[in-house]
C-alpha atoms as a printed R data frame, in Angstrom:
    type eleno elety resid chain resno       x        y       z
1   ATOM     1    CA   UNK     A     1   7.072 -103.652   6.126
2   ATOM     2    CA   UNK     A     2   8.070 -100.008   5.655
3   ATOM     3    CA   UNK     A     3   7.631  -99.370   2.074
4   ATOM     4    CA   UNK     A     4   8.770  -96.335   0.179
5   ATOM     5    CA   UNK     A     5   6.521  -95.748  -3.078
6   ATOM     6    CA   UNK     A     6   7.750  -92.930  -5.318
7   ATOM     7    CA   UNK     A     7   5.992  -90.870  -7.886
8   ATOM     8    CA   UNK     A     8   6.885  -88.159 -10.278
9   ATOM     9    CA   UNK     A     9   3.464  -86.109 -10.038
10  ATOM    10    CA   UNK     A    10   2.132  -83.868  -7.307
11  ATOM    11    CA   UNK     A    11  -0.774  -86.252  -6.123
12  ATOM    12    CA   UNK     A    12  -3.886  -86.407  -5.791
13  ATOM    13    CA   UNK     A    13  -4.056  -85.041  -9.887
14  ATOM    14    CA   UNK     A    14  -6.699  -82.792 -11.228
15  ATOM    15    CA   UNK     A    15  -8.462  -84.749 -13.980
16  ATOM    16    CA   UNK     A    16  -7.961  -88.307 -15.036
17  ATOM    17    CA   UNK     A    17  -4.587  -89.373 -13.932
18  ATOM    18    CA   UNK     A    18  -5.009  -93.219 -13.837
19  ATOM    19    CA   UNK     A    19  -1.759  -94.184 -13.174
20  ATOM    20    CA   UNK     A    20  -1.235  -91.429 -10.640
21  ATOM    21    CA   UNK     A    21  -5.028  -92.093  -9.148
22  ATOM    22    CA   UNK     A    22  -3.423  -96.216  -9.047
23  ATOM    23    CA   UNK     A    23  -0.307  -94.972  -6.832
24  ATOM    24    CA   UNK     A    24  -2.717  -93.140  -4.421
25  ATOM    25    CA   UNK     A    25  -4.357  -96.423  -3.899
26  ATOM    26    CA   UNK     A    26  -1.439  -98.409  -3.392
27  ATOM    27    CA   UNK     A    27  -0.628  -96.628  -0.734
28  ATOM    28    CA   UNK     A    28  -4.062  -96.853   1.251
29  ATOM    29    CA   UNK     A    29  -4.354 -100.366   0.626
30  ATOM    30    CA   UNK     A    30  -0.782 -100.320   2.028
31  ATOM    31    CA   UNK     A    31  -1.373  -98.412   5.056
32  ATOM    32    CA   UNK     A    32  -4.971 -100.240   5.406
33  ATOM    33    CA   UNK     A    33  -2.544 -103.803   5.397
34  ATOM    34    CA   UNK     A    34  -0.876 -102.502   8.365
35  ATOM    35    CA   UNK     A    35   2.158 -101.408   6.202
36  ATOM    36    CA   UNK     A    36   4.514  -98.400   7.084
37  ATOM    37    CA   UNK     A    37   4.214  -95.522   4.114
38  ATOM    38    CA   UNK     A    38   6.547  -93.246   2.840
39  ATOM    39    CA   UNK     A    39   5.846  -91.606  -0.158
40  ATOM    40    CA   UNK     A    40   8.056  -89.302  -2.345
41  ATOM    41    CA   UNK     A    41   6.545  -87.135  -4.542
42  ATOM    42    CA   UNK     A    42   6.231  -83.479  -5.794
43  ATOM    43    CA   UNK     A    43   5.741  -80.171  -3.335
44  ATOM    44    CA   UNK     A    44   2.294  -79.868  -2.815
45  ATOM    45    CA   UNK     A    45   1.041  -83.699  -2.540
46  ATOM    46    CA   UNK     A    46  -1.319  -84.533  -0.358
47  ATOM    47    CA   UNK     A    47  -2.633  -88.048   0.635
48  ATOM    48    CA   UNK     A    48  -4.603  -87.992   3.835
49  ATOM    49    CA   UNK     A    49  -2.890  -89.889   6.653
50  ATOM    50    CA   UNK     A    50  -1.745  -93.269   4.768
51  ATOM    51    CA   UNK     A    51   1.316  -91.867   4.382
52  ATOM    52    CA   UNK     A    52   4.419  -89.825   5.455
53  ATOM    53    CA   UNK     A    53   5.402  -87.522   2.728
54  ATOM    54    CA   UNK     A    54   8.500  -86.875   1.838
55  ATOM    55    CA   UNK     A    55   8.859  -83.755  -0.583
56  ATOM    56    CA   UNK     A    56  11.247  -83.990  -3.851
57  ATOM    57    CA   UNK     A    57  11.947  -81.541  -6.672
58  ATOM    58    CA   UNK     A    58  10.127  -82.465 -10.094
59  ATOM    59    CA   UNK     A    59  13.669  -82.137 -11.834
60  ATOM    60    CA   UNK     A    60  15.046  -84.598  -9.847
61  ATOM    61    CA   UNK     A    61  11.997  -87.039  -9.949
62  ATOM    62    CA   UNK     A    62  12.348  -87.042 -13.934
63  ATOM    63    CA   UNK     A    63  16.045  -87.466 -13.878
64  ATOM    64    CA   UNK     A    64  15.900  -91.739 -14.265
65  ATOM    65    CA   UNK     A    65  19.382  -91.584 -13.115
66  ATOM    66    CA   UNK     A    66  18.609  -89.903  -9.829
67  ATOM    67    CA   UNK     A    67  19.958  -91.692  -6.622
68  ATOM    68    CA   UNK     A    68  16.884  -91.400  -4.232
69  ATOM    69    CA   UNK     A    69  19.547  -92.604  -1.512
70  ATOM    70    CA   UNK     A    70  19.133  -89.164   0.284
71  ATOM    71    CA   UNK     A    71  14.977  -89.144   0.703
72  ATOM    72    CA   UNK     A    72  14.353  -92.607   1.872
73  ATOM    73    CA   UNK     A    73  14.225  -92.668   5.894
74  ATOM    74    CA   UNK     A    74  16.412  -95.808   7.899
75  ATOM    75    CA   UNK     A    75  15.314  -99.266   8.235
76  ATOM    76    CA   UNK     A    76  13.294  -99.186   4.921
77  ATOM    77    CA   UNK     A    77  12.442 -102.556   3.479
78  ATOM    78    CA   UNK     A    78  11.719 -102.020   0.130
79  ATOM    79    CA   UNK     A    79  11.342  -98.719  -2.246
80  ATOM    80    CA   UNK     A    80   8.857  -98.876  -5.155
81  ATOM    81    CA   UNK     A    81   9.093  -96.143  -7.981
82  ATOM    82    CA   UNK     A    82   6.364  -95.687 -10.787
83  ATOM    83    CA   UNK     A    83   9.249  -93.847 -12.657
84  ATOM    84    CA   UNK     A    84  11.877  -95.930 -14.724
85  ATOM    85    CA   UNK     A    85  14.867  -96.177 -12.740
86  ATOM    86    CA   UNK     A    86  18.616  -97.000 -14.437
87  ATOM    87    CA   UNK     A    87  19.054  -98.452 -10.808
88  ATOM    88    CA   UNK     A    88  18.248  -98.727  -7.158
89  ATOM    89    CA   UNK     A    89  19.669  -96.594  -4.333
90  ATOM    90    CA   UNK     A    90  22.502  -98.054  -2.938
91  ATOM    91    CA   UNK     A    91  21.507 -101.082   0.183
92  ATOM    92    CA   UNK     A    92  17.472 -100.473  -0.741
93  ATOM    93    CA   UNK     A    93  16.107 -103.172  -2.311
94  ATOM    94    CA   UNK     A    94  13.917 -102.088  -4.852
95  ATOM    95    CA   UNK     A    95  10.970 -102.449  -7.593
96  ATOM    96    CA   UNK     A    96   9.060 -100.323 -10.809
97  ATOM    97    CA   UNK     A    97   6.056 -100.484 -12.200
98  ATOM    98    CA   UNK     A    98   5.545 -100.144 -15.525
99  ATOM    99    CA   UNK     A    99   2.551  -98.280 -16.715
100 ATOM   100    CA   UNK     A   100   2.982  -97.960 -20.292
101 ATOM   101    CA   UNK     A   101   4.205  -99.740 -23.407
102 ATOM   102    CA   UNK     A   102   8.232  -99.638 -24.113
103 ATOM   103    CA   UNK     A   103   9.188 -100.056 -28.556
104 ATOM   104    CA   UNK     A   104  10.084 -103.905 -29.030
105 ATOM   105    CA   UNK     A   105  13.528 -104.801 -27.991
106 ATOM   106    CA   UNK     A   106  13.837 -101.520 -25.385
107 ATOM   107    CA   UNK     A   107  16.394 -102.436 -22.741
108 ATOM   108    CA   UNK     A   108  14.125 -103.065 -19.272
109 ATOM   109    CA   UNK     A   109  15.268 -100.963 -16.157
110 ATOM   110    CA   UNK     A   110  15.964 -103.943 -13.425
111 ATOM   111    CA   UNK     A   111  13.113 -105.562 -10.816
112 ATOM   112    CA   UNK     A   112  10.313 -104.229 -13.590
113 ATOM   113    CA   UNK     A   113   6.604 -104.923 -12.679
114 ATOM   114    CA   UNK     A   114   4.219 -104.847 -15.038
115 ATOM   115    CA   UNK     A   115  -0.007 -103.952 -15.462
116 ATOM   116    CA   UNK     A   116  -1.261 -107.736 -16.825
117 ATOM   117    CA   UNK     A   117  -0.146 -111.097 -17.962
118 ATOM   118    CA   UNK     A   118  -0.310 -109.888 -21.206
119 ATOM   119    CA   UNK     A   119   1.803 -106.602 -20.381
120 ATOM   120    CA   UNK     A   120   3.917 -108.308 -19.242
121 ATOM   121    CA   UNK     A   121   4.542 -111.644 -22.036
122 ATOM   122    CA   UNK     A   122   4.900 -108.837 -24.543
123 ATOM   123    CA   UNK     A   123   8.342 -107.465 -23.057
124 ATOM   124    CA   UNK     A   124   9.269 -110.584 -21.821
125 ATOM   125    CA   UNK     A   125   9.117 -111.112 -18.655
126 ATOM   126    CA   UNK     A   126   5.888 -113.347 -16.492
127 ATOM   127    CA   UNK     A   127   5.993 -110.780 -13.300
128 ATOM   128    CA   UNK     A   128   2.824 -108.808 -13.252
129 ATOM   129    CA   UNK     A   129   0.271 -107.188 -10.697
130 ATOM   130    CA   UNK     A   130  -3.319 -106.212 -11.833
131 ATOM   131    CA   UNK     A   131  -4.145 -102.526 -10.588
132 ATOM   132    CA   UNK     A   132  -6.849 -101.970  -8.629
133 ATOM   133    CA   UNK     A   133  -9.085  -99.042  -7.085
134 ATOM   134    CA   UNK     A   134 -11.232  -98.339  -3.599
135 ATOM   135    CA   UNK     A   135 -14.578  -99.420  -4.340
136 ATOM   136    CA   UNK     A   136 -16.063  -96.734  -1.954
137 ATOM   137    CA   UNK     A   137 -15.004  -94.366  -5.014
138 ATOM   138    CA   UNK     A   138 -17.868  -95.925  -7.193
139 ATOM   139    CA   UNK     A   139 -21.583  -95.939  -7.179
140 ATOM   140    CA   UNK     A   140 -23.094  -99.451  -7.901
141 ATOM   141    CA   UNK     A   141 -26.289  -98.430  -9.385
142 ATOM   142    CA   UNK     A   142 -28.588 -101.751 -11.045
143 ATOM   143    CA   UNK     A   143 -30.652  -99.538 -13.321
144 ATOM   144    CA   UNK     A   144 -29.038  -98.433 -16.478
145 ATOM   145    CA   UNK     A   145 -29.803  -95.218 -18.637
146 ATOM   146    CA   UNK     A   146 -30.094  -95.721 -22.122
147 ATOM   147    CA   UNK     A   147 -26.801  -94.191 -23.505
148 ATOM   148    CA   UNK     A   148 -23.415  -95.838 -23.777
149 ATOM   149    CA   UNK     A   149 -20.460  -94.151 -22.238
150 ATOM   150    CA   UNK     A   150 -16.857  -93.741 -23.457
151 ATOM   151    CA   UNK     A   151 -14.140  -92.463 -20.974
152 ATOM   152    CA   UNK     A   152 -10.567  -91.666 -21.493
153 ATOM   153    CA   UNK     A   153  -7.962  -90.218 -23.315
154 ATOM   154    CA   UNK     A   154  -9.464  -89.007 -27.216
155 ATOM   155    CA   UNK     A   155  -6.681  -90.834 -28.531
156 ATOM   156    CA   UNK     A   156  -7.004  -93.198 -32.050
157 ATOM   157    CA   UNK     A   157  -5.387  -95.892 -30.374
158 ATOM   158    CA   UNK     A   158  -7.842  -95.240 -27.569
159 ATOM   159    CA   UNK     A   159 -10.336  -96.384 -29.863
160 ATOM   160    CA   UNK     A   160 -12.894  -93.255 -29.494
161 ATOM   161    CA   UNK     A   161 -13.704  -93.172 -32.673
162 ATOM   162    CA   UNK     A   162 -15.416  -96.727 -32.795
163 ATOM   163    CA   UNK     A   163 -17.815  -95.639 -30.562
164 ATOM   164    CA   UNK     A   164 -18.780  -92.363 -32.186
165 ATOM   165    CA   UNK     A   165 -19.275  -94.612 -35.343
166 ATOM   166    CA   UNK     A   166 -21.316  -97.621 -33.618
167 ATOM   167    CA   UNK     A   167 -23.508  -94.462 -32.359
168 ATOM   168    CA   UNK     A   168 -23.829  -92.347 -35.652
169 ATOM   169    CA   UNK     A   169 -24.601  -96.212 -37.268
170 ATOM   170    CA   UNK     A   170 -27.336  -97.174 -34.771
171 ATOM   171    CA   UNK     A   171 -28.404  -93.531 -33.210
172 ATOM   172    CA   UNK     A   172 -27.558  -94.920 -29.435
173 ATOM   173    CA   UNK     A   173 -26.536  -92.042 -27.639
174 ATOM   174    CA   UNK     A   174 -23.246  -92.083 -27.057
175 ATOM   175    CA   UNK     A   175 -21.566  -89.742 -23.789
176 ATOM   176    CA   UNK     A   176 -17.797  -88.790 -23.972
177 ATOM   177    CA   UNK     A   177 -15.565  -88.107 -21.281
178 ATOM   178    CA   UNK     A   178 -12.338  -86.611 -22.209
179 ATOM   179    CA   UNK     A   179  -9.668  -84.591 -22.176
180 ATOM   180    CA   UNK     A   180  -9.595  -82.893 -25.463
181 ATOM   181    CA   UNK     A   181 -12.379  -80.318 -27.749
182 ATOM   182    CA   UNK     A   182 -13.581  -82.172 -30.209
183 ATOM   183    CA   UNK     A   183 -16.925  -81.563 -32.271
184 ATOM   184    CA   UNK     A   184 -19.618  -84.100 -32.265
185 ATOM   185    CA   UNK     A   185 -23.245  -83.945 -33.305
186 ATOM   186    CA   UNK     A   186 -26.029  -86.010 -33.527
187 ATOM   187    CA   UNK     A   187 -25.833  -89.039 -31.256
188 ATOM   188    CA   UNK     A   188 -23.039  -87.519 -29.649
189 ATOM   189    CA   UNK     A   189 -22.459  -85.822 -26.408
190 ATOM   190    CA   UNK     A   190 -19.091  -84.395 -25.505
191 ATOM   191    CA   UNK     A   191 -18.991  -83.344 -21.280
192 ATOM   192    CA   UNK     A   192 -14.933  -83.022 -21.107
193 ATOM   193    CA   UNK     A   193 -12.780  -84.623 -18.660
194 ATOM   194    CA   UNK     A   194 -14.426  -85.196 -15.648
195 ATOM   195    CA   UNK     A   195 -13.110  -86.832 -12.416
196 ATOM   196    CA   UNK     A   196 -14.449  -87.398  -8.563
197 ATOM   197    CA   UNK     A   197 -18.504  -87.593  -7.873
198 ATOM   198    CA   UNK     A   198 -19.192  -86.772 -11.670
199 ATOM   199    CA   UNK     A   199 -17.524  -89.416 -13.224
200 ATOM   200    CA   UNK     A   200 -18.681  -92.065 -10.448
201 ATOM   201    CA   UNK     A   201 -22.493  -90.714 -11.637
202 ATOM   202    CA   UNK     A   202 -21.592  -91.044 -15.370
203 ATOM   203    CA   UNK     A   203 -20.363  -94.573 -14.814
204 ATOM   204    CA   UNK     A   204 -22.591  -95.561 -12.761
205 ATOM   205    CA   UNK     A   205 -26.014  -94.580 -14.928
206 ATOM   206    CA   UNK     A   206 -24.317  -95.534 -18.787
207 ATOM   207    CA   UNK     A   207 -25.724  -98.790 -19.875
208 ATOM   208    CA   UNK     A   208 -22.238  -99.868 -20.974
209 ATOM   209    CA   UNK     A   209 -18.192  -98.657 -21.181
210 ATOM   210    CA   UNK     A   210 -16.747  -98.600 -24.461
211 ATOM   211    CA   UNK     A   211 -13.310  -99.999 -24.750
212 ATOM   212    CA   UNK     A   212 -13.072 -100.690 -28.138
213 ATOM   213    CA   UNK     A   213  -9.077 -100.648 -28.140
214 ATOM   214    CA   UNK     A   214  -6.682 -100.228 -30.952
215 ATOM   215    CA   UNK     A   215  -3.002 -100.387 -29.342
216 ATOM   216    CA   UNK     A   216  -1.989 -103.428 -26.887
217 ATOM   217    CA   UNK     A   217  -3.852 -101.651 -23.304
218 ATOM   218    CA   UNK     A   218  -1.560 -102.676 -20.605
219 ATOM   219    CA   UNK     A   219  -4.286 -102.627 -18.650
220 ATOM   220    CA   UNK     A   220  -7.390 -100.530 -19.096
221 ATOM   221    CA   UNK     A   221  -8.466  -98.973 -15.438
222 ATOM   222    CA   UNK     A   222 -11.603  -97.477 -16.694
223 ATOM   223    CA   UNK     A   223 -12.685 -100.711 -17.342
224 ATOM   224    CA   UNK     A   224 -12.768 -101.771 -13.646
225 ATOM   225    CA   UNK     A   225 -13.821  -98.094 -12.852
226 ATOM   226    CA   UNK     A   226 -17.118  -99.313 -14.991
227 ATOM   227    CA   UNK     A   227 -17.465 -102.719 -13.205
228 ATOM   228    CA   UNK     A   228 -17.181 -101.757  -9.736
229 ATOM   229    CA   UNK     A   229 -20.316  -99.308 -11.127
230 ATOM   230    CA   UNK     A   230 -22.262 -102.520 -12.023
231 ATOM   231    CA   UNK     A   231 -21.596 -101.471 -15.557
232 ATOM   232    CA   UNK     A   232 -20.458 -104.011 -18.228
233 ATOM   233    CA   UNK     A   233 -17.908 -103.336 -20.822
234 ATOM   234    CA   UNK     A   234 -18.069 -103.574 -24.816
235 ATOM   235    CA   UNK     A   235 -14.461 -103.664 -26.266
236 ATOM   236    CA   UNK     A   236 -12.465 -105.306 -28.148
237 ATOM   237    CA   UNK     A   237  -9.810 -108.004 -27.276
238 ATOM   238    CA   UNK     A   238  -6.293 -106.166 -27.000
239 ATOM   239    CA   UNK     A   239  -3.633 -106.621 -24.835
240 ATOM   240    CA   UNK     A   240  -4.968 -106.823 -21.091
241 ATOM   241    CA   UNK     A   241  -9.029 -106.609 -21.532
242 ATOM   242    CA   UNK     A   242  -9.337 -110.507 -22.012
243 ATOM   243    CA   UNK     A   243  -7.859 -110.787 -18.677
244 ATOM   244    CA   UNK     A   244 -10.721 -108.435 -17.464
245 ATOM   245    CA   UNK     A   245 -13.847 -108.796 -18.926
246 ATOM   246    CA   UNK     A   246 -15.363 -111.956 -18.957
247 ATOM   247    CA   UNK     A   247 -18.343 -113.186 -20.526
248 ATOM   248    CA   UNK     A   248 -20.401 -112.602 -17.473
249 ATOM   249    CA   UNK     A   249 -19.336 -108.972 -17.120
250 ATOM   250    CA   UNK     A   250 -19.049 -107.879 -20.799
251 ATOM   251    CA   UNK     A   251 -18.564 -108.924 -24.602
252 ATOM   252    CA   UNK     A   252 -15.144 -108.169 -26.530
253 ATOM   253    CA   UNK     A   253 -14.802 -108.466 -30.374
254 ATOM   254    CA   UNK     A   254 -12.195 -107.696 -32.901
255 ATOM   255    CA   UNK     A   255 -14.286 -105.599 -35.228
256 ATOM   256    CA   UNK     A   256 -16.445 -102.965 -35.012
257 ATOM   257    CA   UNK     A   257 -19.359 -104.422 -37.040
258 ATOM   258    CA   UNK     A   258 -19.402 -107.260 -34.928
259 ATOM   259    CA   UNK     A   259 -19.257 -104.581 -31.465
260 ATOM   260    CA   UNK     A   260 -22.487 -103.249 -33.088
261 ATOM   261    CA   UNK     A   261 -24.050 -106.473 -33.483
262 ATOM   262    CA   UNK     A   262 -23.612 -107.585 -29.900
263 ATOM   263    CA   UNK     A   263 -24.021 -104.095 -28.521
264 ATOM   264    CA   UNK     A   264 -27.653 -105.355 -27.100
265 ATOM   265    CA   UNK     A   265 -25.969 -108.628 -25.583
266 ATOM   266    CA   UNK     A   266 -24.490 -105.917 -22.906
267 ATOM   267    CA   UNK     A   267 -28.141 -105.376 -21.711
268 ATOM   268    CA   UNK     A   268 -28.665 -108.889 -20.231
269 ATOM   269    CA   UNK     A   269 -25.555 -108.813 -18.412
270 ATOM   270    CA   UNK     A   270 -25.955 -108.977 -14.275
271 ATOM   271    CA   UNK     A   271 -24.902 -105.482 -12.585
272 ATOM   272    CA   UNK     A   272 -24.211 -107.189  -9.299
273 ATOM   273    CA   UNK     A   273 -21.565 -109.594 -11.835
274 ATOM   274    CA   UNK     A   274 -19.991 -106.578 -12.531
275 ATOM   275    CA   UNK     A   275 -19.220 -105.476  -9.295
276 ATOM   276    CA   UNK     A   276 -18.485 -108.821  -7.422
277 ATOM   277    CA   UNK     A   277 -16.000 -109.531 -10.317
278 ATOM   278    CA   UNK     A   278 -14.363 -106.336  -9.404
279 ATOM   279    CA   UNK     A   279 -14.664 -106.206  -5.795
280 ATOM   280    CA   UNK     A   280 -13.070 -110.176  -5.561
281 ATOM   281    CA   UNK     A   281  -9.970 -109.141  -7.934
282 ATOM   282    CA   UNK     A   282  -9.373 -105.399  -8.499
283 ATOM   283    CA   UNK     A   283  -9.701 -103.370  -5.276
284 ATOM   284    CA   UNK     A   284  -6.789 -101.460  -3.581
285 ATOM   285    CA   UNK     A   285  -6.310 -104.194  -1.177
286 ATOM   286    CA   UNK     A   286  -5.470 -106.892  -3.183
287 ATOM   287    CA   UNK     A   287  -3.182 -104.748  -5.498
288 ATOM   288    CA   UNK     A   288  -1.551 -104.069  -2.829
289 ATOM   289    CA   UNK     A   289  -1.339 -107.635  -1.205
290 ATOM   290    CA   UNK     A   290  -0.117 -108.775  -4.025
291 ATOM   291    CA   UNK     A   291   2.679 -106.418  -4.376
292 ATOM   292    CA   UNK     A   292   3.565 -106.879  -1.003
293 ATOM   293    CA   UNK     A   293   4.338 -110.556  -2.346
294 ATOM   294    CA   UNK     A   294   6.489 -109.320  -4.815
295 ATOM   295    CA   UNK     A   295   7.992 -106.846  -2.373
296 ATOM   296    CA   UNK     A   296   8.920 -109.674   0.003
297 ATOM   297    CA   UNK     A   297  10.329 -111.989  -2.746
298 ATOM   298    CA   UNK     A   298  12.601 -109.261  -3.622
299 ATOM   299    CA   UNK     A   299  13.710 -108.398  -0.264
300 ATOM   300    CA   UNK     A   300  14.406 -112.436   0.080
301 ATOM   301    CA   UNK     A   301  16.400 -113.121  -3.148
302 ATOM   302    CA   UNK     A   302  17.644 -109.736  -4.243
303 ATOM   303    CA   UNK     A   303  15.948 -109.236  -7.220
304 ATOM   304    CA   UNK     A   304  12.974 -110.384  -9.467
C-alpha cells in the first residue's frame, strides 16, 4: 500500500514526545512491511529513509478543517492523520488516531482509531490499535538497581505524586524523569526530562516503573518503554494498564497503601517476562500490521 501518515509536529521531537515518538514508528514498521511512506509534517522533519517527506506549514497542520487534498501524491491508498480531522480529502480514503481523551458526549471526527480497548469502550466505539515501539531503542538489562523509577509528564493525574509518597513512606529511592522543576528531598531524585540513550539506561537499571495513574490512560507508552527494558510495572488499574500489565510482568492496585504493600512483589517478577510480553505484542511491527488491517478494511468498505 502507499500510505500517507500525517503529523502536526516537526519529528523526531526533542524530549518526551510519546505520541510523536509512536508516529515515527509507524512509519518504520510501515516501510519495514514493505509499505510505500509519505509523511506530512512540519519544515524541518527528519525520519531517515522510511519515508518521503512532504513539508506543510504548522498553521495549516492545526487548522482541523484543512483539506490535505493538495500534499498527498497520486495513487495513494489510504491517508492516516494523528490530528483530528472534520473530514477526509476529497477521493482519499482515510483514518485518525486518537491519542488523548475527548469530554463525554464530544462529537467524534469520522474513521477514529483509538490507543486500547478501553480507550476506545469509553467513547464508544470497539476499533482500537495498541501502540508500539522498536525494541532496538531499549536495553534489556536482568539485574535491577535498587531504586524505583517514575517517567513522564509531572502531572496529578499522572499520578507522580504517589510515588514520591510510597518513597518518603518506605525510604526506597525513588528517580524522576520529567519535564517540569519541582523540589524533592530525601528519597527523592529529580534528573529532568530525559530522552534517547539516557532514558533507555534509566529504564533499563530501575527495579520497577511507577504508573500509579489517576485519569483513564489511553494507553500508557512508558509502560512498554519499561517492559521491553525487562522492567516490571507498579500502577494502578486505570483505563488501558489492565490491558498491559499482567500478573507476570507487574502488579496494579487501586490504592496507594496497597501499591506500598506489594511494592516487593515487583522483585520476583521475570525480566525476560517483561520483555517477551513486549516484544510478542507492542513492537513497531505489529502496530503497524495491525493498522494496515484497519487501513485495508477502510479502503474495502469506505469507512470504519
Amino acid at each position: 500500500m502507499h500510505v500517507v501518515v500525517a503529523s502536526h509536529h516537526r519529528l523526531p521531537v526533542e524530549g518526551y514526545g510519546g505520541p510523536q515518538r509512536v508516529v515515527v514508528a509507524l512509519v518504520r514498521g510501515l516501510a519495514a512491511l514493505g509499505h510505500r511512506v509519505t509523511l506530512l509534517a512540519q519544515p524541518g522533519t527528519k525520519v531517515s529513509e522510511a519515508a518521503k517527506i512532504v513539508e506543510v506549514a504548522p498553521r495549516l497542520l492545526k487548522d482541523s478543517g484543512v483539506d490535505l487534498k493538495k500534499f498527498i501524491p497520486d495513487g495513494v491508498d489510504i491517508l492516516h492523520a494523528h490530528f483530528p480531522l472534520k473530514q477526509g480529502p476529497k477521493g482519499v480514503p482515510f483514518v485518525q488516531t486518537l491519542h488523548g481523551n475527548w469530554k463525554p458526549d464530544t462529537p467524534l471526527p469520522p474513521n477514529t482509531i483509538f490507543l486500547s480497548r478501553d480507550h476506545a469502550k469509553r467513547h464508544g466505539s470497539t476499533t482500537f490499535v495498541h501502540n508500539g515501539l522498536d525494541p532496538a531503542e531499549y536495553i534489556f538489562r536482568r539485574r535491577k538497581e535498587k531504586w524505583d523509577l517514575f517517567l513522564g509528564k509531572l502531572h496529578r493525574d499522572r499520578g507522580y505524586q504517589w510515588a514520591v509518597d510510597a518513597a518518603q513512606r518506605t525510604g526506597r529511592q525513588l528517580i524522576i524523569a520529567g519535564g517540569w522543576r519541582p523540589s524533592f528531598t530525601g528519597a527523592v531524585k529529580y534528573v529532568g526530562e530525559v530522552d534517547g540513550k539516557r532514558k533507555a539506561v534509566l529504564l533499563a537499571r530501575a527495579r520497577c516503573l511507577w504508573m500509579p495513574a489517576q485519569w483513564d490512560e489511553p494507553f500508557g507508552l512508558p509502560t512498554i518503554e519499561a517492559l521491553f527494558s525487562g522492567t516490571p510495572v507498579l500502577g494502578t488499574r486505570r483505563g488501558a494498564l489492565p490491558e498491559i500489565v499482567t500478573p507476570a510482568v507487574g502488579v496494579l492496585r487501586d490504592t496507594l497503601d496497597e501499591l506500598i504493600l506489594a511494592g516487593d512483589q515487583v522483585t520476583t517478577l521475570d525480566p525476560r517476562a517483561c520483555r517477551e510480553r513486549a516484544e510478542r505484542y507492542f513492537t513497531h511491527i505489529k502496530m503497524a500490521e495491525s493498522y494496515v488491517r484497519t487501513y485495508e478494511a477502510v479502503v474495502k468498505n469506505g469507512a470504519i
